[in-house]
N, C-alpha and C positions, 0 to 999 in steps of 0.2 A: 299584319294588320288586316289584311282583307277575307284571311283564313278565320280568325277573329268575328271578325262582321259576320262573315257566312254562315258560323256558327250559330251564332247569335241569332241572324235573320232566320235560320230554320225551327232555332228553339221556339223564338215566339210566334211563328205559323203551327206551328203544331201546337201549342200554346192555346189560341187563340181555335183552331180547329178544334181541341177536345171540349171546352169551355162553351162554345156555344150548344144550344139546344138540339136535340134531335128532330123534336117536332118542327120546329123553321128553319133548320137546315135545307129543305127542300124548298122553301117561298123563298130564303136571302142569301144562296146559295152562286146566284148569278145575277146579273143585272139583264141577260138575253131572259126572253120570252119562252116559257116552257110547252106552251102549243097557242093554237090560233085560229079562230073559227072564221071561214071565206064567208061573203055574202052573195048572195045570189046574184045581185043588181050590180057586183063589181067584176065581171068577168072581163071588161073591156079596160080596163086599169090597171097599171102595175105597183102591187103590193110591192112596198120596200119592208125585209125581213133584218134582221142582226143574230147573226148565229156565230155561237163562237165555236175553235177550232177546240174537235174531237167531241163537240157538245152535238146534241138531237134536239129535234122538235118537233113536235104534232101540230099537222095540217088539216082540222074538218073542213072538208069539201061540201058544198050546197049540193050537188047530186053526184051520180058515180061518175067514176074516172076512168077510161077505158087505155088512155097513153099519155107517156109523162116525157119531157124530155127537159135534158141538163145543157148548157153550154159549154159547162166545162166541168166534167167529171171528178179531175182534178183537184177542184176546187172543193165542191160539194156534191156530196151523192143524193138521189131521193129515191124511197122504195114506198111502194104502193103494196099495201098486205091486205086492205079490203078495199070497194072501189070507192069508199068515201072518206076514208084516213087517208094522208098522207107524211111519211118519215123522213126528215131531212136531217141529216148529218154533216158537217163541219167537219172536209179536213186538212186544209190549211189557208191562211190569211188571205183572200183574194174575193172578187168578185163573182158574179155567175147570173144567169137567169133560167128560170124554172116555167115551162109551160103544161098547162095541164087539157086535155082532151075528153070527152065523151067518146060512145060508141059510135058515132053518127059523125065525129069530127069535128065538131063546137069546141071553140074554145071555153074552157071551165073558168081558168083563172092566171095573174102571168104574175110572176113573181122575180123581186129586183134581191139575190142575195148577197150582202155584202157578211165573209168571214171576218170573225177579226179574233182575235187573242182574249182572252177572258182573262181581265185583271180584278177581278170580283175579288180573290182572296189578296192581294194588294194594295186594294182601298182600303180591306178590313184591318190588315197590320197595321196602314199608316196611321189607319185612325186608333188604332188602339197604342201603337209606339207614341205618337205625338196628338194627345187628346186636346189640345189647346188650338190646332191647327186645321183650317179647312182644304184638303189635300182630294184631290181627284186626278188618277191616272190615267192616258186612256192612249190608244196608238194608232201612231197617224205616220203614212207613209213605211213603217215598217221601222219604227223608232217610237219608244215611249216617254209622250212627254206628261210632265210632273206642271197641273197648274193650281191656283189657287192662294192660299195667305197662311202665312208661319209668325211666329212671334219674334225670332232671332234667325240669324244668319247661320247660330248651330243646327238649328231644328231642321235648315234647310237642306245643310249639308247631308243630317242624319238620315234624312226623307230619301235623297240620291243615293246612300251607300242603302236603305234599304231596296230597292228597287235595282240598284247593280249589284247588289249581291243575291236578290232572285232571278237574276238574269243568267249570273254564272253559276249556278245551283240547275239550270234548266239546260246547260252543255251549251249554250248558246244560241246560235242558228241552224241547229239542225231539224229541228221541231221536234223533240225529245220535251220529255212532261218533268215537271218538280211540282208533285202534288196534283194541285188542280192548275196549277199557271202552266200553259203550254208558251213558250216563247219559237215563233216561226216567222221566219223570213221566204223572199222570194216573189215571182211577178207569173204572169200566167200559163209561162213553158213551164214549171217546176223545179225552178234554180233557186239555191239559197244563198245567200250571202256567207262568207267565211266568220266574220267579226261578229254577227248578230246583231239585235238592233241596239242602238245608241241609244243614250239617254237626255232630252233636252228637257233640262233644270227653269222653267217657265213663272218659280213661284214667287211669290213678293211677300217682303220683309214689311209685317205692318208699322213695327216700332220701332225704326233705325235707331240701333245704337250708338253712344256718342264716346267717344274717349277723349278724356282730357289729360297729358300730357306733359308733368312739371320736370324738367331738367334742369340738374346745378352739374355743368360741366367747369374742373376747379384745375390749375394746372399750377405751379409751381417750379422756375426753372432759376436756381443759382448758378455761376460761372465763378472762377478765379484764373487770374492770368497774373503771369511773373515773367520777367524777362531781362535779364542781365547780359552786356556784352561790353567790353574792352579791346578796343584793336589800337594797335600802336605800330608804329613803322620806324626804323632808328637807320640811321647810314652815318657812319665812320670813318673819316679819310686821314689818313697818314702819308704822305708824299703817294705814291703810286698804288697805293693797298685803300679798297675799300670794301666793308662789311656793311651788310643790310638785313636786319630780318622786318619782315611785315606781317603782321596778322589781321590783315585788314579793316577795313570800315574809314567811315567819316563822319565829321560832321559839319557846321558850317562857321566856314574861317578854317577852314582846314583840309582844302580842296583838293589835295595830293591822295589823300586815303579813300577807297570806294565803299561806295554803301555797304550796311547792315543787313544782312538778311537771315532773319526771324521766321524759319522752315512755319511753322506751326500758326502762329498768329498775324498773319502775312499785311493783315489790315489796321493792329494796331499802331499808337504812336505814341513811342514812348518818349519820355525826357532824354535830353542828351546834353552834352557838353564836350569840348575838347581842350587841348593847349599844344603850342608846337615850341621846339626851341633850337635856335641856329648857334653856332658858335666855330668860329674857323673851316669851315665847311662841315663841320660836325651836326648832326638832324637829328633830332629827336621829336615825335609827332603822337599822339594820341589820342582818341575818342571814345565815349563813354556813355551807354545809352542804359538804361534801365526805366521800370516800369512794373507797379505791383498793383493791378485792379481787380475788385470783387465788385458783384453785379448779379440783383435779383430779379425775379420779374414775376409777378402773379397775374396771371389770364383767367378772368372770370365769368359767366356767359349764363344765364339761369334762362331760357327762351321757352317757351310757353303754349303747348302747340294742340287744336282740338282735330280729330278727324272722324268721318264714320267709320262703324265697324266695316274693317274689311278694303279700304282705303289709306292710302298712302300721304302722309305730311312730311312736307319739308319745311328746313330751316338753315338759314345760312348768315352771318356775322362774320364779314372780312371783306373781302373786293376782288377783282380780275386782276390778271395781267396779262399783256399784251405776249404771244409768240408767233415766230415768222415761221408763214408754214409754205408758200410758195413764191415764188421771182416770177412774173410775166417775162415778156421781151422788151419791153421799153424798161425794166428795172422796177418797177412797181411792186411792193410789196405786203404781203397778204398775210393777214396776224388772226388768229384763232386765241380768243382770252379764257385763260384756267380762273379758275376759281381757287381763293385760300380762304383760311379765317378757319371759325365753327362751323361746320354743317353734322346737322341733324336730318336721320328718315327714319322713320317707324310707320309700321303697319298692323293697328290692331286690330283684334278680332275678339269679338265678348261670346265667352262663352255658355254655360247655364251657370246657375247662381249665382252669378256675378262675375265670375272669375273671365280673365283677360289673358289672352293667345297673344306674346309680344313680338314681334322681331325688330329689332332698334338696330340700328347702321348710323355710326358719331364718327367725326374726324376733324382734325386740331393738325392745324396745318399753319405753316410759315415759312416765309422769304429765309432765302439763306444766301451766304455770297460762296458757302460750301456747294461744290459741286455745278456750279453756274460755269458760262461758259460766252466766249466772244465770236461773232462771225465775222467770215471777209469783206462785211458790209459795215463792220465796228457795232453792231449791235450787240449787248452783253446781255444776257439771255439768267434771269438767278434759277437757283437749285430751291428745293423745298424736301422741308421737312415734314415727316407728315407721322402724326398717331391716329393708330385707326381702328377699333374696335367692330365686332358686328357679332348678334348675338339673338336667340329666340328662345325665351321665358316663358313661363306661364305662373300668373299670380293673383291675387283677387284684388279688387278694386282698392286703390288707401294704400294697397302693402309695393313696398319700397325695393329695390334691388342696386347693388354699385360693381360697373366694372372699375376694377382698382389692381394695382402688380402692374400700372404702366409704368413701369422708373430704369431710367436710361441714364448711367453713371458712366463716363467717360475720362478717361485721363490720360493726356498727351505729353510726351517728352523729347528735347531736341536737343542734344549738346554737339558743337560745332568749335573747332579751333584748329591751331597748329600740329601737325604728326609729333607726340614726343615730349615738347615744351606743352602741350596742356594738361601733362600728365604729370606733372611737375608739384612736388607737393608748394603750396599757400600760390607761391610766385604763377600756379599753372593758371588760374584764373585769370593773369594778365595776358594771354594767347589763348582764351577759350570762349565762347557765347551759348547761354543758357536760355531756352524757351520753355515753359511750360502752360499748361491747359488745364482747367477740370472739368467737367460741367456735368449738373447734376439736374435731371428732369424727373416730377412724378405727375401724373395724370390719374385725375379720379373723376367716373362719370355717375351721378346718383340718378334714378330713374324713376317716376312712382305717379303712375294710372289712376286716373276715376272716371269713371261710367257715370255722364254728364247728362243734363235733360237745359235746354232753353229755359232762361227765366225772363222778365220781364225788363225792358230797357231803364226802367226807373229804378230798379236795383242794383245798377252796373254805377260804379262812380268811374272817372277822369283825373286824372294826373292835374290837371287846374283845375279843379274844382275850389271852391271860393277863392283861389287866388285872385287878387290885385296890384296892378302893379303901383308903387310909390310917385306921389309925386314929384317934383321939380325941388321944393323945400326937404322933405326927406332924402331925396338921395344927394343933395349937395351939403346940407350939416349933419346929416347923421347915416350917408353912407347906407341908404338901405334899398336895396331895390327892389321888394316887394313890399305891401303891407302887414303889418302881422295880424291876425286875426284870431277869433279863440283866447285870447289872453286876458279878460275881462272875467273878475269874478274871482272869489273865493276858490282857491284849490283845494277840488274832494279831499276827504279823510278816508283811513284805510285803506285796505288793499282789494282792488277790483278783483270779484269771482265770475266774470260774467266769461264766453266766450270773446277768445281775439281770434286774429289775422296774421296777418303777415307786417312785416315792419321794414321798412328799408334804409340804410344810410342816405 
């Protein structure tokens, strides 16, 4: 992606370098001053100059110059080739001062030179990559910052990858040239930075984009539960000899046989019944539990959510619950609440034509008694189920996208009885207990973007809007608790062609 850009960014420097003229190449070629006439009456002043680095400028001097001195050499050199020209050259980003002499030792002129970076052909790109945008480059501290006004948050972006990717086209901080843009760091020993300079992104988004955000999160979760179990216990006595077999359970009125226990559906409750019979000490005792439920559930959630481009919305439909997450010393105890239900987060980002940069993060979450758990304080702590999608699109404003393929099909099986006797063909089912499960879950999230602008409060309607509530008379003989309104009047003919809305049960 950056190899790309780099590309790119040089095509249209060079681009834009052949395209312009030759005859004003030389007048728009820089934004530094190409020479500079002293005046006589300002010897005693110091001339603030702007020279950029590797660039020259001409000095006329009001009389001759007999000695010149630099501050820092380093910085910038000046040569004197007749006594009343003087040459200053830029050679890297820093400061300096320039004194000029006569033969006699009079000061001629004192000069304040600040180098800096020549972004002259950087302005030119930006203005020509994003002509809609008022864009000025310029470096400060040894970092170039980007100010001014863009139309979208893309233009802003594209403005930064053109400016880093002349930065990396220029080797960095070494003060090596790409074209006319020299990029040089460093302070006035002549050290350079490793990194090069940064880039601070200064520019402002005149027409904040809006996203508006319609979700229909739809879930659909069937269950079946079945549970069959027979436990009986029988004992036999004949003078000294007695037999027993048990296959346990109970129910009530029939206290000798021990609970039921339904591996798999450990919470429900199903029917039961039993009967015992005595006879000379002879026992016979049974119970009998069974249980066939099916069970739907639809979770519906459409939430509605605007944000600016480039910003993050949330949405959330469900509630907290309480967990323990530390014990003081007196016993006190400290509970941190999760969050279930729907939650919703997207972040969009509008790009050029309309088109929208999505990334949506949804989760559909629920209580469960699966996987929950009790402390040594008897606090029972539940488990959650959770579906969670997360995902980044690119689409145009209107146009629609569905995560869908959430479906979670389940089926549990438990059979439990006596070693041998449950194996027993018809009669094995009276020493055997059956549990089964299924559950079927699908999850579908539809998503669909529009690039929104503020309209006026008088165009916004209210959920009560003409509503009235009924008086005292209507709602004790006729049961109504609002009034009806609209119902006056001839009902249109034909069939309406006009634009609609939305409709809701």
């Amino acid at each position: 992606m950056i190899g790309h850009a780099h590309r790119w960014a040089l095509a249209m420097l060079t681009f834009v370098a052949l395209s312009l003229p030759l005859a004003g190449a030389s007048k728009a070629a820089s934004d530094f001053p190409r020479s500079v006439t002293l005046s006589a009456t300002g010897a005693s002043q110091n001339q603030p100059l702007r020279l950029g680095v590797n660039k020259s400028m001409v000095v006329e001097l009001p009389r001759a110059a007999g000695d010149v001195l630099v501050s820092n050499p380093e910085i910038a050199d000046a040569v004197l080739r007749t006594s009343t020209r003087l040459y200053l050259i830029g050679v890297k980003t820093g400061q300096a001062n320039v004194f000029l002499f006569d033969a006699a030792g009079r000061q001629i002129a004192s000069l304040d030179l600040y180098v800096e970076t020549d972004l002259t052909p950087l302005n030119r790109l930006l203005r020509t990559a994003i002509p809609d945008a008022q864009i000025n480059a310029e470096v400060i501290n040894g970092s170039i910052v980007l100010t001014g006004y863009v139309p979208s948050s893309s233009a802003s972006q594209k403005a930064e990858q053109i400016a880093r990717s002349l930065i990396q086209s220029s080797g960095g901080g070494g003060g090596t040239s790409a074209g006319s843009i020299t990029i040089t760091t460093g302070g006035g020993n002549g050290g350079s930075s490793d990194d090069g300079p940064g880039i601070i992104n200064l520019l402002k988004i005149t027409g904040q984009e809006q996203v508006n955000l319609r979700v229909t999160i739809a879930e659909v979760n069937r269950e079946i539960v079945k549970q069959l179990g027979i436990n009986t216990q029988a004992m036999l006595q004949d003078g000294n000899l007695g037999f027993g077999a048990i296959s346990g359970g109970a129910v009530t009125g029939v206290s000798s046989l021990s609970p039921f226990n339904f591996p798999i559906n450990t919470n429900t409750d199903p029917a039961s019944g039993g009967f015992a019979w005595n006879n000379n000490g002879n026992k016979l005792s049974a119970s009998i539990k069974a249980l066939e439920e099916a069970s739907m559930l639809r979770n519906l959630a459409e939430p509605n959510l605007t944000a600016v481009s480039g910003e993050t919305a949330n949405f959330l439909v469900g509630g907290e619950f309480p967990v323990p997450v530390a014990v003081d010393d007196d016993g006190n105890i400290s509970v941190a609440f999760k969050q279930f239900g729907v939650n919703l987060a997207f972040t969009p980002v509008v790009l050029d034509a309309g088109r929208i940069s999505l990334k949506v993060r949804t989760e559909v979450s629920d209580l469960a008694t699966e996987g929950s758990f009790s402390t040594a304080a008897g606090i029972t702590i539940p488990g959650i189920t959770v579906r969670r999608a997360e995902t980044t699109v690119e689409l145009p404003s209107g146009g629609a996208f569905a995560i869908a393929g959430l479906i979670q099909d389940e089926t549990r099986r438990a059979v439990s009885g006596l070693p041998g006797l449950q194996h027993l063909p018809i009669l094995g089912a009276l020493f055997s207990s059956k549990d089964f499960l299924r559950s079927q879950t699908e999850l579908v999230v539809i998503i669909t973007p529009y690039v929104v602008k503020p309209v006026s409060p008088q165009k916004l309607a209210r959920p009560d809007d003409n509503m009235a509530m009924a008086n005292d008379a209507e709602a004790y003989f006729l049961g109504s608790l609002v009034k009806r309104y609209g119902a006056q009047g001839d009902r249109p003919t034909g069939v309406y062609a006009g634009q609609v809305g939305f409709s809701f049960d």
